[in-house]
C-alpha positions as CSV (number, residue, x, y, z in Angstrom):
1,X,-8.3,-21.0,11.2
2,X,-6.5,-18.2,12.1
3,X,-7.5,-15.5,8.8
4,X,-11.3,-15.4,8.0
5,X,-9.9,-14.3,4.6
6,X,-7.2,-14.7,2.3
7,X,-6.6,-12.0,0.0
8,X,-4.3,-12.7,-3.3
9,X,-2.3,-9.8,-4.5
10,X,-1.1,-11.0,-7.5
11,X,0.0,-7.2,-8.4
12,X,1.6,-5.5,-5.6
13,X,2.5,-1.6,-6.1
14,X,3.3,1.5,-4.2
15,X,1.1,4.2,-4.9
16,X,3.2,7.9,-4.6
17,X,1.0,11.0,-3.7
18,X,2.8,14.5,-4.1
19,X,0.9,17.1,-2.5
20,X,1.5,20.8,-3.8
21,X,1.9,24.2,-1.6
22,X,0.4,26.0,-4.5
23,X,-1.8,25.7,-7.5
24,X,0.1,24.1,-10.7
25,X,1.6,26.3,-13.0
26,X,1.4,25.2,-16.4
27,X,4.5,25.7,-18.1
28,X,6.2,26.9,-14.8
29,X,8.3,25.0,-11.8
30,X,6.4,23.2,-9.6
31,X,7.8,21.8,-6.1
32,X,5.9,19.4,-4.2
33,X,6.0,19.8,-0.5
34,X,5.8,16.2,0.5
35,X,6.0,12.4,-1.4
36,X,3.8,10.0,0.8
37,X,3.6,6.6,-0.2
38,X,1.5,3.7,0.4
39,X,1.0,0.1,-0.4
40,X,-1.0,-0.5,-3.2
41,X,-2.8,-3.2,-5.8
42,X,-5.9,-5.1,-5.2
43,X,-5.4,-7.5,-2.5
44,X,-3.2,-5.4,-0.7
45,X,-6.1,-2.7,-1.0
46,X,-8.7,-5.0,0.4
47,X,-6.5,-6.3,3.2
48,X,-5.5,-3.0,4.5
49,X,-9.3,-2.4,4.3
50,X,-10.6,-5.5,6.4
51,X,-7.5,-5.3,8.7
52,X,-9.1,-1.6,9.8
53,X,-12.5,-3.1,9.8
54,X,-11.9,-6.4,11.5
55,X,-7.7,-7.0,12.8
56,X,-6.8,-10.4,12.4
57,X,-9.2,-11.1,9.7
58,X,-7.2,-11.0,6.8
59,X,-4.1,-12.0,5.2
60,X,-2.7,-11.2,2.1
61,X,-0.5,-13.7,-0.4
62,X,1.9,-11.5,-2.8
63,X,5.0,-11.8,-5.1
64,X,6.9,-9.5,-3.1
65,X,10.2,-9.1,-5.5
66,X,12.9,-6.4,-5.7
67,X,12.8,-3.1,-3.7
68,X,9.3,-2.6,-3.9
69,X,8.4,-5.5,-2.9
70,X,10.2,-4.8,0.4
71,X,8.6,-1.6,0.4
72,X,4.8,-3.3,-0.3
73,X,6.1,-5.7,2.6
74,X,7.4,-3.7,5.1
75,X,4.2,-1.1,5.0
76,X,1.8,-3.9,5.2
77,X,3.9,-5.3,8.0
78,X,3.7,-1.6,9.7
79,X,0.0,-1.6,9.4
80,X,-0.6,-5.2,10.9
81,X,-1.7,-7.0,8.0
82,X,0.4,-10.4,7.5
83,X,2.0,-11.4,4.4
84,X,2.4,-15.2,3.1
């Protein structure tokens, strides 16, 4: 077979990380410096992780809808890891 193993990811999400210049201010303005986002859920999670461990190991089922799930898609497809 061509994947050792199939991962489901039933509950696909991108995960947003602001990072802050400063400490927060409570009650004040706070800017973040950057917005990084990655692919997130489950199966995507474990995927990502065996891909790095082992490439071509793993695969990872979805329901990819909408513009996240073009966004979950198209980051998984950028780190290697196939989608079915």
């Amino acid at each position: 077979p061509p994947f050792s193993v199939l991962c489901i990811g039933p509950n696909p999400a991108l995960q947003r990380v602001l990072s802050f210049d400063a400490p927060l201010s409570l009650g004040g303005v706070n800017r973040a410096a950057t917005l990084d986002q990655y692919a997130g859920g489950k199966g995507q999670g474990v995927a990502l992780a065996l891909h790095r461990w082992a490439p071509e190991a793993a695969c990872v089922a979805s329901l990819l809808g909408g513009d996240t799930g073009q966004a979950v898609e198209a980051m998984l497809d950028a780190a290697g890891v196939p989608c079915i």
